[in-house]
N, CA, C and O atoms as a GROMACS GRO file, in nm:
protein
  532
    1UNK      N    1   3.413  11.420   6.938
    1UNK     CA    2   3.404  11.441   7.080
    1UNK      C    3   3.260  11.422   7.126
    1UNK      O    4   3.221  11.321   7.185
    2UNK      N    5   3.181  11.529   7.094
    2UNK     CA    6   2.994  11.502   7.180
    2UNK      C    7   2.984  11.503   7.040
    2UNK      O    8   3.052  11.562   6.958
    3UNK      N    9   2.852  11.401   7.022
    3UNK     CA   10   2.796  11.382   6.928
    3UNK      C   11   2.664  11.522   6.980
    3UNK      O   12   2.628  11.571   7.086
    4UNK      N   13   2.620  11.544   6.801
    4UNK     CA   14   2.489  11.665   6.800
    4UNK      C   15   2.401  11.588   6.893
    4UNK      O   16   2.358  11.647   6.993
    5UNK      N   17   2.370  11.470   6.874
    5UNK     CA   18   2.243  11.470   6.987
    5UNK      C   19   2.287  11.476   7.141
    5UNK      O   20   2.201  11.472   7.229
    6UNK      N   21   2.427  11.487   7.170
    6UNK     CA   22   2.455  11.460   7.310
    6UNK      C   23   2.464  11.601   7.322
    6UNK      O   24   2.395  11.630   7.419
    7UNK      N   25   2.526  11.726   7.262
    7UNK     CA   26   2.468  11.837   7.246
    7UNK      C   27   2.361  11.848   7.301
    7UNK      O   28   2.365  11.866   7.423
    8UNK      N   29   2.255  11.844   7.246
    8UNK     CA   30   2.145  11.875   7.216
    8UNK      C   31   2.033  11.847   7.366
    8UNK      O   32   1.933  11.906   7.407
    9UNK      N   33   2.099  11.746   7.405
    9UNK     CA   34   2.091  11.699   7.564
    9UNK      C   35   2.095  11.724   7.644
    9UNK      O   36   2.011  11.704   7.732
   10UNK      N   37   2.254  11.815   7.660
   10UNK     CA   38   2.324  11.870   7.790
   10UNK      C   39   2.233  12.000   7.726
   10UNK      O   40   2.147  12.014   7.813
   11UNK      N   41   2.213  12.080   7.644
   11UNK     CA   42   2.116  12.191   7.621
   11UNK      C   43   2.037  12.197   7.648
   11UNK      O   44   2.011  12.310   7.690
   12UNK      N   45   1.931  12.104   7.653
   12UNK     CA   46   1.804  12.097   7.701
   12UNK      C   47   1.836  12.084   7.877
   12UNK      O   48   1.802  12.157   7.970
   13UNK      N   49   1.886  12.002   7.873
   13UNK     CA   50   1.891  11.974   8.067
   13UNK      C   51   1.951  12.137   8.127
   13UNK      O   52   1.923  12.192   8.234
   14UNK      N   53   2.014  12.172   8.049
   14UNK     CA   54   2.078  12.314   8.104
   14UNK      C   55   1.997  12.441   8.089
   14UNK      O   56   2.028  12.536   8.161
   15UNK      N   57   1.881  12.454   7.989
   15UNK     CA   58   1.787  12.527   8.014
   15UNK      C   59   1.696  12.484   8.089
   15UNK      O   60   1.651  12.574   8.160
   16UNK      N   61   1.613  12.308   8.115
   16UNK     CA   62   1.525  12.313   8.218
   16UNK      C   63   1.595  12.316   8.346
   16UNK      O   64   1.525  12.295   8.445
   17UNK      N   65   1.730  12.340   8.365
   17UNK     CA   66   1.771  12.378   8.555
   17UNK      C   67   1.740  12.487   8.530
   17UNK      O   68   1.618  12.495   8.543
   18UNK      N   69   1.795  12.605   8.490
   18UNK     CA   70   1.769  12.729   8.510
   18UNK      C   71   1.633  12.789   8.481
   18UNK      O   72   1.610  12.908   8.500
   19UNK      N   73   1.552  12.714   8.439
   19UNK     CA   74   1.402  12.758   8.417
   19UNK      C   75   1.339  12.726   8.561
   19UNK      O   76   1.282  12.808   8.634
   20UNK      N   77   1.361  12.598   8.584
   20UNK     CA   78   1.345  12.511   8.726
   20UNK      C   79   1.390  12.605   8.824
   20UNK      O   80   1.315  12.624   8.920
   21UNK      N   81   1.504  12.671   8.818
   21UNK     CA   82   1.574  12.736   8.971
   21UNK      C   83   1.480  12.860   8.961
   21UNK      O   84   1.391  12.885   9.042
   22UNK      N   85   1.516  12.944   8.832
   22UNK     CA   86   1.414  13.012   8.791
   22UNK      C   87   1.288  13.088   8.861
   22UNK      O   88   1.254  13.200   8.901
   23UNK      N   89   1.240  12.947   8.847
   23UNK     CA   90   1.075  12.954   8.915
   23UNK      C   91   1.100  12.950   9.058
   23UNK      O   92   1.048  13.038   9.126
   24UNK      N   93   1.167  12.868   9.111
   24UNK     CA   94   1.189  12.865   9.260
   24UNK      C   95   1.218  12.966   9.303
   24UNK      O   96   1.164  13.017   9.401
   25UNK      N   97   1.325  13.024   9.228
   25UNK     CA   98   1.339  13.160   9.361
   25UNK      C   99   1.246  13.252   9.303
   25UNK      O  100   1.242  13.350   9.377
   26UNK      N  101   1.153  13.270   9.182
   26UNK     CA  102   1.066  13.394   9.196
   26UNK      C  103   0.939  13.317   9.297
   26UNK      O  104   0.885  13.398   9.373
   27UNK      N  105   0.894  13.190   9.306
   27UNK     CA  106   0.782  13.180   9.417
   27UNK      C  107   0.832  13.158   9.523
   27UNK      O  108   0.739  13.150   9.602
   28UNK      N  109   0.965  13.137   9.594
   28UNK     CA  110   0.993  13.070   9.718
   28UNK      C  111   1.007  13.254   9.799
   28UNK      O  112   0.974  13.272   9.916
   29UNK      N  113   1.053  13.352   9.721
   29UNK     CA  114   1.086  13.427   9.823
   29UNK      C  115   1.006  13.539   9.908
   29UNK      O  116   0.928  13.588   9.826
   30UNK      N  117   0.994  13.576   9.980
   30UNK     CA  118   0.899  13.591  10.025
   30UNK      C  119   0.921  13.743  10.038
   30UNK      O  120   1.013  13.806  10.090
   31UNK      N  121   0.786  13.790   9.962
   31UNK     CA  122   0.770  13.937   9.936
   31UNK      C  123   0.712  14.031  10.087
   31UNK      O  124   0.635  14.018  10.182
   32UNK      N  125   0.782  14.103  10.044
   32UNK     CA  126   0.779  14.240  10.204
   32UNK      C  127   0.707  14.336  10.153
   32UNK      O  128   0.779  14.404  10.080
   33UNK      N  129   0.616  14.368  10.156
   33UNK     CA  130   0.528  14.437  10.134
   33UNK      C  131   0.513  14.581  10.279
   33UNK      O  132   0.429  14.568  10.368
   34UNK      N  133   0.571  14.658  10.276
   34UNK     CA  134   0.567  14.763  10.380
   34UNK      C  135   0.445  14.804  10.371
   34UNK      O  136   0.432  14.842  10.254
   35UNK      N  137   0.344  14.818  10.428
   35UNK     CA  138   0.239  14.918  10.406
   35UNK      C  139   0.272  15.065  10.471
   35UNK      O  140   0.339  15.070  10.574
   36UNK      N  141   0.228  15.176  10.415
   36UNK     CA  142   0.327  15.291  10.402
   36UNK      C  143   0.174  15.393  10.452
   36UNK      O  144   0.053  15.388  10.426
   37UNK      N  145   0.269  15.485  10.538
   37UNK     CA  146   0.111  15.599  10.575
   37UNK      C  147   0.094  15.701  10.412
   37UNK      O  148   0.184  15.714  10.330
   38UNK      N  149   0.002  15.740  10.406
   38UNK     CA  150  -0.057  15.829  10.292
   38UNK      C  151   0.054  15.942  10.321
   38UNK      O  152   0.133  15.975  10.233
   39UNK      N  153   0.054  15.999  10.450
   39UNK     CA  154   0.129  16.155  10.456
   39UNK      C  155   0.297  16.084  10.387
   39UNK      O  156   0.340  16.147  10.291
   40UNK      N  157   0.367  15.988  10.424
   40UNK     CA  158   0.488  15.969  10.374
   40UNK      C  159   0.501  15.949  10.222
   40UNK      O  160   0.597  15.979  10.150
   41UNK      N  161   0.376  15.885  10.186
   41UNK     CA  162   0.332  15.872  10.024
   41UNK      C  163   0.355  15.962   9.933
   41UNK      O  164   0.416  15.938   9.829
   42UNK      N  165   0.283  16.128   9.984
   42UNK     CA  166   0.259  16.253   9.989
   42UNK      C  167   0.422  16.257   9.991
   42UNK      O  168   0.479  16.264   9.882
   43UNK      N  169   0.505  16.253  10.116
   43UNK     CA  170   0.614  16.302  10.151
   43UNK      C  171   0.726  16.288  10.025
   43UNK      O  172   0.800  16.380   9.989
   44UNK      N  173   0.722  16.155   9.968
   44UNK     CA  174   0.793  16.090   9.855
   44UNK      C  175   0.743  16.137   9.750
   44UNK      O  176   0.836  16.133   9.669
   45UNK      N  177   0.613  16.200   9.676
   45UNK     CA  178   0.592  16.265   9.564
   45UNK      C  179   0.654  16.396   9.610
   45UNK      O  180   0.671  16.463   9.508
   46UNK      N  181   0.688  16.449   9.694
   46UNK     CA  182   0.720  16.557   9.715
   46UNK      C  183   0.868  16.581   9.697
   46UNK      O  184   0.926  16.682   9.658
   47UNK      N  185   0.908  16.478   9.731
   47UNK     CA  186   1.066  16.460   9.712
   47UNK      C  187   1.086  16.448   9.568
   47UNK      O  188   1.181  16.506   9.516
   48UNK      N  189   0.995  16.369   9.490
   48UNK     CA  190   1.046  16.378   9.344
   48UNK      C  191   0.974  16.492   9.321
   48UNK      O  192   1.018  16.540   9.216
   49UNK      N  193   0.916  16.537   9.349
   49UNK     CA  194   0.883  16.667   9.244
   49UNK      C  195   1.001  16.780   9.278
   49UNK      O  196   1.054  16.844   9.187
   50UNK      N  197   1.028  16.794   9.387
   50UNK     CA  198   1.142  16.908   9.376
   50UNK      C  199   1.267  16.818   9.351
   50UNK      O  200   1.382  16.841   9.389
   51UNK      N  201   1.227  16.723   9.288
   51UNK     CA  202   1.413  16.667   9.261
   51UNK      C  203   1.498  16.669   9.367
   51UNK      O  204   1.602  16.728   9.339
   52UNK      N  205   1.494  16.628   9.474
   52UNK     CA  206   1.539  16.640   9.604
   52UNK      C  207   1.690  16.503   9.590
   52UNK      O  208   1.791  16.500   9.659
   53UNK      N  209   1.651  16.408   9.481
   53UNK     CA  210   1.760  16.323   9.480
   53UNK      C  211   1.873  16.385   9.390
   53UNK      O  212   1.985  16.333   9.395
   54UNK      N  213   1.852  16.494   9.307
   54UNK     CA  214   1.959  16.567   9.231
   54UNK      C  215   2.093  16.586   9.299
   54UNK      O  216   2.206  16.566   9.254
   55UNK      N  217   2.049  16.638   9.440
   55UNK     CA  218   2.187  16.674   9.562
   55UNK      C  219   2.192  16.542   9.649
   55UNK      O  220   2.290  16.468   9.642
   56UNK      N  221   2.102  16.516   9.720
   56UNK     CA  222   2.102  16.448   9.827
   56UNK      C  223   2.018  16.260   9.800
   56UNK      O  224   1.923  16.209   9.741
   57UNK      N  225   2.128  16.219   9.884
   57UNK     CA  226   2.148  16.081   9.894
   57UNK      C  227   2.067  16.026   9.997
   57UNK      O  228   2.049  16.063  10.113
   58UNK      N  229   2.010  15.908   9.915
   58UNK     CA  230   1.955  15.831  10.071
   58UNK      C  231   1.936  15.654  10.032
   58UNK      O  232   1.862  15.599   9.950
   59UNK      N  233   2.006  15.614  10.102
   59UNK     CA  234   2.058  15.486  10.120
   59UNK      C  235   2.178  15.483  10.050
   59UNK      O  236   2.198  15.375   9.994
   60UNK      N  237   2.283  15.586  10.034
   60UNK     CA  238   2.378  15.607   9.969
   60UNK      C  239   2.385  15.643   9.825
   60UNK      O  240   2.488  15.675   9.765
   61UNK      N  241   2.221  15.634   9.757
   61UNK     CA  242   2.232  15.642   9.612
   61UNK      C  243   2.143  15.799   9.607
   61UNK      O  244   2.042  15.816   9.675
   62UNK      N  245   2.202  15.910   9.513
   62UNK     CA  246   2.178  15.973   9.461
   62UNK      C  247   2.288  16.080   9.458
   62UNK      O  248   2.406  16.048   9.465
   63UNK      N  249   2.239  16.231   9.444
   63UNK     CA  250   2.358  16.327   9.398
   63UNK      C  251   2.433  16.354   9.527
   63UNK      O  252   2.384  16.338   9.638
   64UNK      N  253   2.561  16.400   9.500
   64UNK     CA  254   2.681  16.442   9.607
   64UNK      C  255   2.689  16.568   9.658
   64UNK      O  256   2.762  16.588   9.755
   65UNK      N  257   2.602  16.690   9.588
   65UNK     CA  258   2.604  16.797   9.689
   65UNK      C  259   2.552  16.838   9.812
   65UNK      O  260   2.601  16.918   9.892
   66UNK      N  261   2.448  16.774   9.818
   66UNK     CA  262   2.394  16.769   9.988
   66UNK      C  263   2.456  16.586  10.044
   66UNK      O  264   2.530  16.503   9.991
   67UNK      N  265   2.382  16.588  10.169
   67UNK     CA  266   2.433  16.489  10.247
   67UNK      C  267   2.334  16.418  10.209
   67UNK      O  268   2.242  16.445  10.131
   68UNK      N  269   2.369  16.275  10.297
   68UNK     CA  270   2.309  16.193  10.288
   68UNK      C  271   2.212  16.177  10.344
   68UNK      O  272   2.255  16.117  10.442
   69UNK      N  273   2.051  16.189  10.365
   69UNK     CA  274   1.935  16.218  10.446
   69UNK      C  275   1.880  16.062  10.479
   69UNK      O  276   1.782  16.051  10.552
   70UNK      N  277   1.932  15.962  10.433
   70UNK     CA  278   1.837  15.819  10.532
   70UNK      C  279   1.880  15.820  10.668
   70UNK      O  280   1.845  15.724  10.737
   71UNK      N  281   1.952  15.912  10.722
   71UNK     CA  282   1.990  15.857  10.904
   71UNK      C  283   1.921  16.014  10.979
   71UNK      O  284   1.905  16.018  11.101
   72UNK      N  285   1.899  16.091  10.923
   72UNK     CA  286   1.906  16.234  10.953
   72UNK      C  287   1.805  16.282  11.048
   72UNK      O  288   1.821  16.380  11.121
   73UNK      N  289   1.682  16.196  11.042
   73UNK     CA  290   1.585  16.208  11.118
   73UNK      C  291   1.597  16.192  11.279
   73UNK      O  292   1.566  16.269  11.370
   74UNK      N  293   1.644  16.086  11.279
   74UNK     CA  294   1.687  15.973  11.376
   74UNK      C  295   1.796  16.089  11.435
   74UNK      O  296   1.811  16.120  11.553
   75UNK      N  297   1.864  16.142  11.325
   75UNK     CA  298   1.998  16.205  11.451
   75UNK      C  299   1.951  16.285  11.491
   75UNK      O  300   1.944  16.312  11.611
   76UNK      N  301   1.908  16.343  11.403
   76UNK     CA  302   1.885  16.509  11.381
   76UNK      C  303   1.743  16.592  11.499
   76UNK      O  304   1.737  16.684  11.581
   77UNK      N  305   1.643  16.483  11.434
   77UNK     CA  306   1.526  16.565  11.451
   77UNK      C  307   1.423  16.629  11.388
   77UNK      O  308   1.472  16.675  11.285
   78UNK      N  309   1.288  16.662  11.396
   78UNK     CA  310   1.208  16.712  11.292
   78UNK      C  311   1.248  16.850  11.269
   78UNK      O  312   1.271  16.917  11.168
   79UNK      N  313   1.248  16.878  11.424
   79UNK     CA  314   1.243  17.071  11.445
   79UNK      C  315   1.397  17.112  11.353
   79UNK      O  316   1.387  17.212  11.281
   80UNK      N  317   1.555  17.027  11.355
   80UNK     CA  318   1.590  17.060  11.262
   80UNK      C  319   1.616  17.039  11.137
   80UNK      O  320   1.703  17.094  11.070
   81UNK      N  321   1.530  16.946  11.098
   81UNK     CA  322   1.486  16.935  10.929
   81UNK      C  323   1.400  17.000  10.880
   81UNK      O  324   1.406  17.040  10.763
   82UNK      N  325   1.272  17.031  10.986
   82UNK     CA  326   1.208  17.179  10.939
   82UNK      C  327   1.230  17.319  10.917
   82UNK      O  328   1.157  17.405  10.867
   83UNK      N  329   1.333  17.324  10.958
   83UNK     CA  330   1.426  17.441  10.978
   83UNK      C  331   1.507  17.477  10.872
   83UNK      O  332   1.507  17.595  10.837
   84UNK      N  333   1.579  17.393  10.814
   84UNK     CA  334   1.624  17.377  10.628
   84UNK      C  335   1.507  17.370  10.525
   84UNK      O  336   1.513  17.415  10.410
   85UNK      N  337   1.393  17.303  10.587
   85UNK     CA  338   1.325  17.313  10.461
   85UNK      C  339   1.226  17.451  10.456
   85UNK      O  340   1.195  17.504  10.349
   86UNK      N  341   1.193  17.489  10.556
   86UNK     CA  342   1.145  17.589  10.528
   86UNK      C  343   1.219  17.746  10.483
   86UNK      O  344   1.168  17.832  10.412
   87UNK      N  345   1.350  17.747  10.548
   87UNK     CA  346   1.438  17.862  10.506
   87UNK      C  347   1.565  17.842  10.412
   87UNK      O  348   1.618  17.947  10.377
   88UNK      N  349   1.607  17.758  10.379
   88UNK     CA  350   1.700  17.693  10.329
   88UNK      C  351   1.800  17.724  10.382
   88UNK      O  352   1.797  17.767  10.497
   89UNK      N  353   1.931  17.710  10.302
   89UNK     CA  354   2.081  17.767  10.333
   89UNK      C  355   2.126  17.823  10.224
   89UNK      O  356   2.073  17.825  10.114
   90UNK      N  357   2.268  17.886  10.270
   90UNK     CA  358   2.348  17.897  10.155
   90UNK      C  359   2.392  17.764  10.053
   90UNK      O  360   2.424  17.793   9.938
   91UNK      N  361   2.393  17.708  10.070
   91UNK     CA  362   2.384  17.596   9.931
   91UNK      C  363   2.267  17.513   9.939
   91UNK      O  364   2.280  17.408   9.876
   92UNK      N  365   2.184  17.523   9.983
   92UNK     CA  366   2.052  17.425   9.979
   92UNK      C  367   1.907  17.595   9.916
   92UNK      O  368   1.898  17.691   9.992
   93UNK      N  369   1.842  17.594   9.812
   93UNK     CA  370   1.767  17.718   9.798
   93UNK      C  371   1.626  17.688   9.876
   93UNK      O  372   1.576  17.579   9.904
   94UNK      N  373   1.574  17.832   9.905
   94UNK     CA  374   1.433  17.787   9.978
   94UNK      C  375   1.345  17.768   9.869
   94UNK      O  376   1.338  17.849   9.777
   95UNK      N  377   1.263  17.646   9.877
   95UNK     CA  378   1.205  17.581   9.758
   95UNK      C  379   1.045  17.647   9.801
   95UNK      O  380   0.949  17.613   9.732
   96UNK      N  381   1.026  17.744   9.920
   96UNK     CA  382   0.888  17.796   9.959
   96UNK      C  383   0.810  17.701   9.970
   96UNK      O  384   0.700  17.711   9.914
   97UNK      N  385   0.838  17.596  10.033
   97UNK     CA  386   0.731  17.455  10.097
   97UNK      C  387   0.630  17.484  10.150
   97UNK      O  388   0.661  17.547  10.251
   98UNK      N  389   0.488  17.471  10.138
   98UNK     CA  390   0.384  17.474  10.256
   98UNK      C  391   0.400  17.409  10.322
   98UNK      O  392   0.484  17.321  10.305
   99UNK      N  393   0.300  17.421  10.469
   99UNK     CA  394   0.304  17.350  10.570
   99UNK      C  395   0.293  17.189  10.574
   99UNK      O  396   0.330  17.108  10.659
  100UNK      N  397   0.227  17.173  10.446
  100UNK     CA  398   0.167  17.010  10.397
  100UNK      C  399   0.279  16.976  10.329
  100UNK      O  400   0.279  16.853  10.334
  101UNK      N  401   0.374  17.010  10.270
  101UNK     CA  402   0.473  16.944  10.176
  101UNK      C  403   0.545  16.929  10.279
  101UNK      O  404   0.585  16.814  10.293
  102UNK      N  405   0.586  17.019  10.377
  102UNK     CA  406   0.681  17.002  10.466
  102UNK      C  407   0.665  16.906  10.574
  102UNK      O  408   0.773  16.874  10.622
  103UNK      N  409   0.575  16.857  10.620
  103UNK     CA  410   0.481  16.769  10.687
  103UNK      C  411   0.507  16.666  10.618
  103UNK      O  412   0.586  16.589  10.671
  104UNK      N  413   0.447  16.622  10.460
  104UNK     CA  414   0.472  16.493  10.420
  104UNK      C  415   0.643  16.454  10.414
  104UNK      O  416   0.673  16.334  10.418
  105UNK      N  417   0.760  16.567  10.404
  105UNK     CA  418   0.852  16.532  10.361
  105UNK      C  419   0.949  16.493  10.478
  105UNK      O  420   1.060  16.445  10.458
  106UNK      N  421   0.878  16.528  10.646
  106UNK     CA  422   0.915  16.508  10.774
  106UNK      C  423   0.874  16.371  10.793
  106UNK      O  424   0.949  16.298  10.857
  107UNK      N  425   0.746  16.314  10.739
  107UNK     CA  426   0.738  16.188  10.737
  107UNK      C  427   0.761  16.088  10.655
  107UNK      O  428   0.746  15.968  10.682
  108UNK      N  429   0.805  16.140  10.540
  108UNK     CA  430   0.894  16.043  10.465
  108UNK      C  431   1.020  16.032  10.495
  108UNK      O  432   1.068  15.920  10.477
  109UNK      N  433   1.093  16.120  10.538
  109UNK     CA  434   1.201  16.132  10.602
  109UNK      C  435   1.189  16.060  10.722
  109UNK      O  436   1.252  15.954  10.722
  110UNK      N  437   1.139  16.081  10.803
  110UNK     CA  438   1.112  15.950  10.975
  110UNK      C  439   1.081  15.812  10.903
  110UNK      O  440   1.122  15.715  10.966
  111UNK      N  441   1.029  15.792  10.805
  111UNK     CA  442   1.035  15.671  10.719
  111UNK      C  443   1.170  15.577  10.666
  111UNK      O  444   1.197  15.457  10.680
  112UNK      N  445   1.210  15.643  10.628
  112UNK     CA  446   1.334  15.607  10.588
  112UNK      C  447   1.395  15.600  10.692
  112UNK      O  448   1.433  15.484  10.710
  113UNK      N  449   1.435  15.691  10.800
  113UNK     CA  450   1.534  15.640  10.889
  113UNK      C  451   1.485  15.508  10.972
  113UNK      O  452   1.553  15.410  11.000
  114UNK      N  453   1.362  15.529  11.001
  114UNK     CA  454   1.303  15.377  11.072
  114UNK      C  455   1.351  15.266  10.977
  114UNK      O  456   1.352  15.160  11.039
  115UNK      N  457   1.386  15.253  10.871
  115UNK     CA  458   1.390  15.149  10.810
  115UNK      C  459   1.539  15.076  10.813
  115UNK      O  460   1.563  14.963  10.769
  116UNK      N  461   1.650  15.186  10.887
  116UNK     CA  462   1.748  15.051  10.888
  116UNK      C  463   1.899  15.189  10.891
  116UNK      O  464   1.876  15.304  10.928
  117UNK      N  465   2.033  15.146  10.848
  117UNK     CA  466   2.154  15.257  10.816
  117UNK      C  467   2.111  15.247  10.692
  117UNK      O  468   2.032  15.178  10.628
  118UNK      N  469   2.197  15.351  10.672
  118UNK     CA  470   2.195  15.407  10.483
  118UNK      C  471   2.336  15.366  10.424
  118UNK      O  472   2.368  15.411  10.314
  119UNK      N  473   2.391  15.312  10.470
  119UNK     CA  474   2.549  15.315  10.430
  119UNK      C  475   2.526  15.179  10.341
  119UNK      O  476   2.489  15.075  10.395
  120UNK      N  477   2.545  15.186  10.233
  120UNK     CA  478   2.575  15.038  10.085
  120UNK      C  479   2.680  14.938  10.169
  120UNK      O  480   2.644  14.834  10.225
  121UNK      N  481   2.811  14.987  10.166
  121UNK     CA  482   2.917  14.938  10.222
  121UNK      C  483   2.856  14.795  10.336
  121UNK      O  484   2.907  14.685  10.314
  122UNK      N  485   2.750  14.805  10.452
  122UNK     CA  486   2.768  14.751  10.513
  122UNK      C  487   2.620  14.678  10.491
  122UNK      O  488   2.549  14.647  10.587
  123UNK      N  489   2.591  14.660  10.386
  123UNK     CA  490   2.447  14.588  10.318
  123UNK      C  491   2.521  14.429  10.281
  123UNK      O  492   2.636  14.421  10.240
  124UNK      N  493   2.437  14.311  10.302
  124UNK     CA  494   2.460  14.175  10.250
  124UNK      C  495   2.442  14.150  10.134
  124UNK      O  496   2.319  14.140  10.134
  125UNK      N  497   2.478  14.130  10.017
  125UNK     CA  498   2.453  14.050   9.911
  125UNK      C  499   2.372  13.925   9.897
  125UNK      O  500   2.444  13.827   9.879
  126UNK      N  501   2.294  13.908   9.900
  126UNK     CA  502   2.282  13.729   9.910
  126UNK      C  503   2.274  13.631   9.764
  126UNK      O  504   2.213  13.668   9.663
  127UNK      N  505   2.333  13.526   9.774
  127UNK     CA  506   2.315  13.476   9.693
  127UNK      C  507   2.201  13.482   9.530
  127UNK      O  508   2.217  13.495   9.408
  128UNK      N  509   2.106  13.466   9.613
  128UNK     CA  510   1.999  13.484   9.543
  128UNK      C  511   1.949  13.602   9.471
  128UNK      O  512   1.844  13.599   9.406
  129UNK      N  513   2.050  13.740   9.489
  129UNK     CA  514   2.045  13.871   9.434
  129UNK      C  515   1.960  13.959   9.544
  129UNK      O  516   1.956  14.081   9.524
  130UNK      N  517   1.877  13.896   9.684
  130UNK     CA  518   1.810  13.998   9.772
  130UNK      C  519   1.932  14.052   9.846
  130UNK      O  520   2.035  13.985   9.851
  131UNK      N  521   1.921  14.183   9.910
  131UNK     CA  522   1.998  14.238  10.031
  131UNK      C  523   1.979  14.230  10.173
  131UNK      O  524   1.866  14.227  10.223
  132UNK      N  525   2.071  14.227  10.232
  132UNK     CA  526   2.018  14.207  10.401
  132UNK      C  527   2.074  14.360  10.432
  132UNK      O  528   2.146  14.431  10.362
  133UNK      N  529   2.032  14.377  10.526
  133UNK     CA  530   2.134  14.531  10.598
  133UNK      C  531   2.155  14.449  10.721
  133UNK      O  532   2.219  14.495  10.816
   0.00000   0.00000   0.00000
């Protein structure tokens, strides 16, 4: 049927496309670079240090016992997201935030909601493996 060198042919041509496409889409696409305020910086170490993704979700990915916090700002408000974080609830514990953790975590939180919905479901795929919302 194929001779080894005709093998050996369609192999080579079939690793230099995908080396070729390869390269194209890591230089063609064009990187988004957010530049981000220091206090939201702050806000996001703050979130991982109390493990804040253990319960609560944002952009749909993380734990299921709290809600989902990427839209919350936007609905909600600071005065009542400050209001949970400083006293907690019955299923959320008061983690005793200072005024500065609570501050960075109001503006990482207004961060995220500026950035778009949180819902996966209604995100683009694109070809090329980037997402659209």
């Amino acid at each position: 049927m194929f001779t080894e060198k005709r093998k050996n042919i369609i192999a080579a041509l079939l690793i230099v496309a995908f080396l070729s496409y390869s390269f194209f889409l890591y230089f063609s696409l064009p990187v988004k670079n957010k530049s981000v305020s220091k206090e939201t910086s702050k806000g996001k170490l703050v979130w991982q240090q109390y493990n804040c993704n253990a319960c609560h979700q944002v952009y749909g990915l993380g734990g299921y016992l709290g809600p989902d916090l990427t839209n919350t700002y936007s609905l909600r408000g600071p005065a009542y997201i400050k209001a949970f974080l400083q006293n907690g609830t019955a299923t959320m514990p008061n983690f005793n935030l200072n005024g500065k953790e609570v501050n960075a975590l109001l503006a990482y939180l207004r961060d995220i909601a500026a950035s778009g919905k949180g819902d996966p479901r209604t995100f683009t795929i694109n070809n090329n493996g980037t997402i659209q919302q």
